[in-house]
TIVO-2410 file (N, C-alpha, C; in nm, 3 decimals):
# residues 88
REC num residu      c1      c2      c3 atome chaine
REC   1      X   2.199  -0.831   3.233     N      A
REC   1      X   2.291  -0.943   3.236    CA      A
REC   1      X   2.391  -0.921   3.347     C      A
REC   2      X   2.448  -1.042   3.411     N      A
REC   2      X   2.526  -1.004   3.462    CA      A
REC   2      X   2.621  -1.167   3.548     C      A
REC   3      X   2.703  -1.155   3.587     N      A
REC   3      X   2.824  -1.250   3.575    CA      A
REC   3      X   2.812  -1.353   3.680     C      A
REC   4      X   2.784  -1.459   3.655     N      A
REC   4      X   2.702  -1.556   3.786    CA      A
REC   4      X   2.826  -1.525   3.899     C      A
REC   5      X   2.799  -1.545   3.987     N      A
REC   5      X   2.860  -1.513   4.130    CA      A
REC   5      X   3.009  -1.628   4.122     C      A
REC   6      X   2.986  -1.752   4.057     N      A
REC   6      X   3.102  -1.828   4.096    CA      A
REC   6      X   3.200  -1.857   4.013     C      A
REC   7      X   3.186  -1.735   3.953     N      A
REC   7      X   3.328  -1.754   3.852    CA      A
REC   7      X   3.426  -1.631   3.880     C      A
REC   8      X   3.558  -1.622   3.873     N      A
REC   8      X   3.639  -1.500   3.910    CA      A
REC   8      X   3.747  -1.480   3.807     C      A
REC   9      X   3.779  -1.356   3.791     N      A
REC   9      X   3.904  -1.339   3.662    CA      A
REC   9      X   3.990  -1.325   3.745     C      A
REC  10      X   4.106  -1.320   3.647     N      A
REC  10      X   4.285  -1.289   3.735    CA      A
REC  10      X   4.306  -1.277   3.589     C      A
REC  11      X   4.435  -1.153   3.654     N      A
REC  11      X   4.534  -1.117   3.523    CA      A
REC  11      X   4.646  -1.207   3.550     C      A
REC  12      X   4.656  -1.272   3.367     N      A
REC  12      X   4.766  -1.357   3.433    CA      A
REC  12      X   4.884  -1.306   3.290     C      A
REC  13      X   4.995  -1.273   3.345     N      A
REC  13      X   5.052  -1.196   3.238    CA      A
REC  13      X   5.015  -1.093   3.170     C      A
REC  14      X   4.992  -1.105   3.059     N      A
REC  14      X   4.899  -0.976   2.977    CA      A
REC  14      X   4.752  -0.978   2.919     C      A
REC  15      X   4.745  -1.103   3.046     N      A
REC  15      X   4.586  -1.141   2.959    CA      A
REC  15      X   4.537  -1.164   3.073     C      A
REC  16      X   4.399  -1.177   3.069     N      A
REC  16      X   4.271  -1.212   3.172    CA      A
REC  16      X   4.260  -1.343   3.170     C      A
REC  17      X   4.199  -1.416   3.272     N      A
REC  17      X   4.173  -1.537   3.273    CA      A
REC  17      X   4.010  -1.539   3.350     C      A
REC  18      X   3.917  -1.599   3.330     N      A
REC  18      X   3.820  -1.639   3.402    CA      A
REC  18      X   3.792  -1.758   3.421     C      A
REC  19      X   3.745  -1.808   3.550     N      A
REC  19      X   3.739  -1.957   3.584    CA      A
REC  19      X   3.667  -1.974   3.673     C      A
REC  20      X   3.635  -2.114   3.649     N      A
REC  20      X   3.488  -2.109   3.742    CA      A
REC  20      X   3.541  -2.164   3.900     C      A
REC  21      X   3.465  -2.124   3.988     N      A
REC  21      X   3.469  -2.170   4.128    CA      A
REC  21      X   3.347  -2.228   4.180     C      A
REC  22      X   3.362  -2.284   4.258     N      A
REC  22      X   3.235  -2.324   4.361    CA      A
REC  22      X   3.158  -2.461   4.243     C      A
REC  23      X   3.031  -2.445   4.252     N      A
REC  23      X   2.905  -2.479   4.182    CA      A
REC  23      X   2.964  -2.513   4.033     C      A
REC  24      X   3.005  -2.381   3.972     N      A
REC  24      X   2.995  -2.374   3.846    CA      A
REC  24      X   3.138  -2.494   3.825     C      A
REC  25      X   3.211  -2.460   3.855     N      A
REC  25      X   3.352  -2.570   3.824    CA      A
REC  25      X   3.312  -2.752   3.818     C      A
REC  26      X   3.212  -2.756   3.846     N      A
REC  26      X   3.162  -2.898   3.823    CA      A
REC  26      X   3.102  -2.929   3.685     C      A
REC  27      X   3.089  -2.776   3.613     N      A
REC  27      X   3.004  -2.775   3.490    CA      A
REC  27      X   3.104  -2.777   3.306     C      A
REC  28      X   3.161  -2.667   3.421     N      A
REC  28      X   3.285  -2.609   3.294    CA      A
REC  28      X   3.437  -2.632   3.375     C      A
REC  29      X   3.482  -2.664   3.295     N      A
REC  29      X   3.609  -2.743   3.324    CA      A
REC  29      X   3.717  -2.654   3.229     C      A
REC  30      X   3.761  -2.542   3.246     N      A
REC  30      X   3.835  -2.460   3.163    CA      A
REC  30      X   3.817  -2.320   3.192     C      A
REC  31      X   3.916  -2.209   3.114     N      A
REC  31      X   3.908  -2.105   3.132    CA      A
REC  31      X   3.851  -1.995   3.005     C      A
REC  32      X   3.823  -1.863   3.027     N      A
REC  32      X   3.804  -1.795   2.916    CA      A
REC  32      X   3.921  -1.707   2.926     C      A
REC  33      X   3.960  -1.676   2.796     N      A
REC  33      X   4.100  -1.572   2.826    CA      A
REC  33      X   3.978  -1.461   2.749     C      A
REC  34      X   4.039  -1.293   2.827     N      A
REC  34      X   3.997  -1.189   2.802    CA      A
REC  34      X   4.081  -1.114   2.760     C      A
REC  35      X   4.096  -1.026   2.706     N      A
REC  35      X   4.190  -0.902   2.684    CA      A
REC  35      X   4.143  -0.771   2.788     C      A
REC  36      X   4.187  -0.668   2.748     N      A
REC  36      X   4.146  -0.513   2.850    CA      A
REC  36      X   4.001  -0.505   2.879     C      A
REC  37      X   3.963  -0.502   2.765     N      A
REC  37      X   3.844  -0.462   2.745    CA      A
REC  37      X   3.752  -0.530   2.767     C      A
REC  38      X   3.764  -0.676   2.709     N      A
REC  38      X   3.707  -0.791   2.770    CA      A
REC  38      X   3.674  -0.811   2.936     C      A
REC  39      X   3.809  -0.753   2.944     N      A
REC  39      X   3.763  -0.763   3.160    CA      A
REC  39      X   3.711  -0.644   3.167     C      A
REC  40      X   3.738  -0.563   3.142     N      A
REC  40      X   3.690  -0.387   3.151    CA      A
REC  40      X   3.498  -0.456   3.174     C      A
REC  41      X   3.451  -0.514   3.049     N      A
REC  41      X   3.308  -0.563   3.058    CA      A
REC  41      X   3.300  -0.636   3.152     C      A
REC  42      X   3.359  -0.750   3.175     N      A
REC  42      X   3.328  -0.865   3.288    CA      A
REC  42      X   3.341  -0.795   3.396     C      A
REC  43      X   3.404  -0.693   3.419     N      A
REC  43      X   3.413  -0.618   3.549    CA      A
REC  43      X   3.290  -0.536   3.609     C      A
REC  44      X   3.261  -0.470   3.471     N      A
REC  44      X   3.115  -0.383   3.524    CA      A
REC  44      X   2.956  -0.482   3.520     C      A
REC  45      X   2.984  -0.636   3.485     N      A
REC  45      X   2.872  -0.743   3.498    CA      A
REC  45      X   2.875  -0.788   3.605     C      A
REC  46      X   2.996  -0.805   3.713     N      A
REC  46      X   3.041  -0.888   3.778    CA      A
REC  46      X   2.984  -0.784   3.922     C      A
REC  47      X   2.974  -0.661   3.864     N      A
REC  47      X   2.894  -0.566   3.996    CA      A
REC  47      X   2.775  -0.576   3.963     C      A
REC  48      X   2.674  -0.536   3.886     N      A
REC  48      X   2.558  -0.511   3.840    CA      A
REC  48      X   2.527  -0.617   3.738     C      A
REC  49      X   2.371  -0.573   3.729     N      A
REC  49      X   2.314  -0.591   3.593    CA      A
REC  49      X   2.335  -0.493   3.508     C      A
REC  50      X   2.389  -0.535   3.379     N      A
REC  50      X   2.370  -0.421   3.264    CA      A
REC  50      X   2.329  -0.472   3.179     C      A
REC  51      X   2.279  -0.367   3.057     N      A
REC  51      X   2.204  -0.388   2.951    CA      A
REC  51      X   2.377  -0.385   2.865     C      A
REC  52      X   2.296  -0.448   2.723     N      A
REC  52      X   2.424  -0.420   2.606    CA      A
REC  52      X   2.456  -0.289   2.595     C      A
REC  53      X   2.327  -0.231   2.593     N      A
REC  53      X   2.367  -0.091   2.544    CA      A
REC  53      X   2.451  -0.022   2.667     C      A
REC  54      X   2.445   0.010   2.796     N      A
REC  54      X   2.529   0.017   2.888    CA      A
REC  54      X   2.635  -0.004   2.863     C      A
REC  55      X   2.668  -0.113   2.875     N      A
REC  55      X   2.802  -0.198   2.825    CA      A
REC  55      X   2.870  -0.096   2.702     C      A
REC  56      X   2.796  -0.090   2.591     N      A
REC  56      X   2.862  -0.045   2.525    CA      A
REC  56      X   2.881   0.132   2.538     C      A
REC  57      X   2.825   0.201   2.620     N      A
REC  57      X   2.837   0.348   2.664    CA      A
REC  57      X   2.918   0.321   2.763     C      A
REC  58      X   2.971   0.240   2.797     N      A
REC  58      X   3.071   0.256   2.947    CA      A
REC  58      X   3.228   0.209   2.858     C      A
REC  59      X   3.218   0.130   2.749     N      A
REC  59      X   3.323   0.139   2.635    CA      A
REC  59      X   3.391   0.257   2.580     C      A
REC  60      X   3.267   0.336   2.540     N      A
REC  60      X   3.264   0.446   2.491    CA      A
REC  60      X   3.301   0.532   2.572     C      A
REC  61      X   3.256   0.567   2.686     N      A
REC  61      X   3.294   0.684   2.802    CA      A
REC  61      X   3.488   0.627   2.812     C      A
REC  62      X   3.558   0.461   2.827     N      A
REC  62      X   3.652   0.481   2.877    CA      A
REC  62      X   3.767   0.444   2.756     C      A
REC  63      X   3.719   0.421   2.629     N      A
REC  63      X   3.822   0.395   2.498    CA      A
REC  63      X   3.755   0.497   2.399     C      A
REC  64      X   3.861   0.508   2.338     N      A
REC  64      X   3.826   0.588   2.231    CA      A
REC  64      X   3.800   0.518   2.100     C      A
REC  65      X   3.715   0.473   2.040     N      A
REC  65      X   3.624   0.383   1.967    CA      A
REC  65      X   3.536   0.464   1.945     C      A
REC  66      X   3.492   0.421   1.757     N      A
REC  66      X   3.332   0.413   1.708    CA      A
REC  66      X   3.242   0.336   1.770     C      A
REC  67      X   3.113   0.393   1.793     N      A
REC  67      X   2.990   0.315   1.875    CA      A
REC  67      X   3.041   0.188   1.817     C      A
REC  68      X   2.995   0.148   1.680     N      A
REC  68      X   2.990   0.050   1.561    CA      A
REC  68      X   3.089  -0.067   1.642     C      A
REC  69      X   3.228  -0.020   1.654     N      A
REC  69      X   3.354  -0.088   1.703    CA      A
REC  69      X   3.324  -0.142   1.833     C      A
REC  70      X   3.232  -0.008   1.921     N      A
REC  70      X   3.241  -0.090   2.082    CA      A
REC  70      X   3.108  -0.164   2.073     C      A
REC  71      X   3.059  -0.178   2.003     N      A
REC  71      X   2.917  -0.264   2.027    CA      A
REC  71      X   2.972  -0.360   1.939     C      A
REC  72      X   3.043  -0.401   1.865     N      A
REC  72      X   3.128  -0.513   1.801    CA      A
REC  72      X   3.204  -0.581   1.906     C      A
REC  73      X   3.241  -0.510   1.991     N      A
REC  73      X   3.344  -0.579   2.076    CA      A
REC  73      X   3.263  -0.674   2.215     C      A
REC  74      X   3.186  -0.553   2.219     N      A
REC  74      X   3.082  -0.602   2.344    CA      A
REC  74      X   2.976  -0.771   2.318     C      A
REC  75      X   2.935  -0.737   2.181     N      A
REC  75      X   2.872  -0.807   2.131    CA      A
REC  75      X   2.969  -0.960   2.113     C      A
REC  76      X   3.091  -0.961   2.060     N      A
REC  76      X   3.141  -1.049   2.059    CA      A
REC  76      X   3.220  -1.119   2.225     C      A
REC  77      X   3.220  -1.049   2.346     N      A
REC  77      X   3.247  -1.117   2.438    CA      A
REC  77      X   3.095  -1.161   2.544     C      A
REC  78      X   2.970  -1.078   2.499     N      A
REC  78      X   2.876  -1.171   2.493    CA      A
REC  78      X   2.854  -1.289   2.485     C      A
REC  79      X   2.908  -1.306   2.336     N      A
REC  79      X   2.874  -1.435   2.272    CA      A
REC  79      X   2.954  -1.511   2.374     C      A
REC  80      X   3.105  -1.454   2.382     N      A
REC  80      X   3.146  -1.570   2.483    CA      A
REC  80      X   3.097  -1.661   2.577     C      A
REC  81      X   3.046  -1.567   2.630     N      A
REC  81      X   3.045  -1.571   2.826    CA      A
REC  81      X   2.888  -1.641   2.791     C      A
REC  82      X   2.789  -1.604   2.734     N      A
REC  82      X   2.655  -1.686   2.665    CA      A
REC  82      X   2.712  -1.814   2.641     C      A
REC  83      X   2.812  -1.854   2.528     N      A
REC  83      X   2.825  -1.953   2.476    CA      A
REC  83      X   2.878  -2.077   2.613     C      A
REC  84      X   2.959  -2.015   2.714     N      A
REC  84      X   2.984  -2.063   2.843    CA      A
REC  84      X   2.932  -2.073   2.939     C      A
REC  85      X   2.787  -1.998   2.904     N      A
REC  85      X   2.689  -2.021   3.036    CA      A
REC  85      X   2.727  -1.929   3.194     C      A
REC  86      X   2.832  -1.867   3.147     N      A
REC  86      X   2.870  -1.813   3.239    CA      A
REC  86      X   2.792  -1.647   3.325     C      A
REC  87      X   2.673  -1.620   3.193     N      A
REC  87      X   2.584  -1.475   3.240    CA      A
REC  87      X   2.451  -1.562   3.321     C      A
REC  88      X   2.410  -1.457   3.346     N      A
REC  88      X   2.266  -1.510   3.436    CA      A
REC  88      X   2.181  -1.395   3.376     C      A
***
């Protein structure tokens, strides 16, 4: 998986923002707010392809979390970014 090319985050205050540019902004008309960790993921999609499980060992290597917890977390900003069309 990994983070179509025309969307970009910004920290805005204490939170993440993602929004679409180019192409995609004709589709989705809004933003996703992220937390740390949330961008922490969108960050390592937005270089590569990764698998979930990746995702969730690169959680693990940089928070201190149960697998259980970071594959909960991962899993649920999945759903996001799926539910927004925003992975490729």
């Amino acid at each position: 998986m990994r983070i179509k090319s025309d969307f970009t985050i910004q920290k805005v205050g204490g939170a993440y923002v993602a929004v679409p540019v180019g192409e995609s902004s004709r589709h989705f008309h809004g933003m996703v707010r992220l937390n740390e960790s949330g961008a922490f993921v969108w960050g390592l999609m937005a270089e590569k392809d990764c698998s979930e499980e990746e995702l969730v060992d690169a959680i693990l290597a940089r928070y201190e979390v149960e697998r259980e917890v970071a594959a909960a977390d991962v899993s649920r900003v999945l759903a996001v970014l799926r539910e927004h069309q925003i992975l490729v």
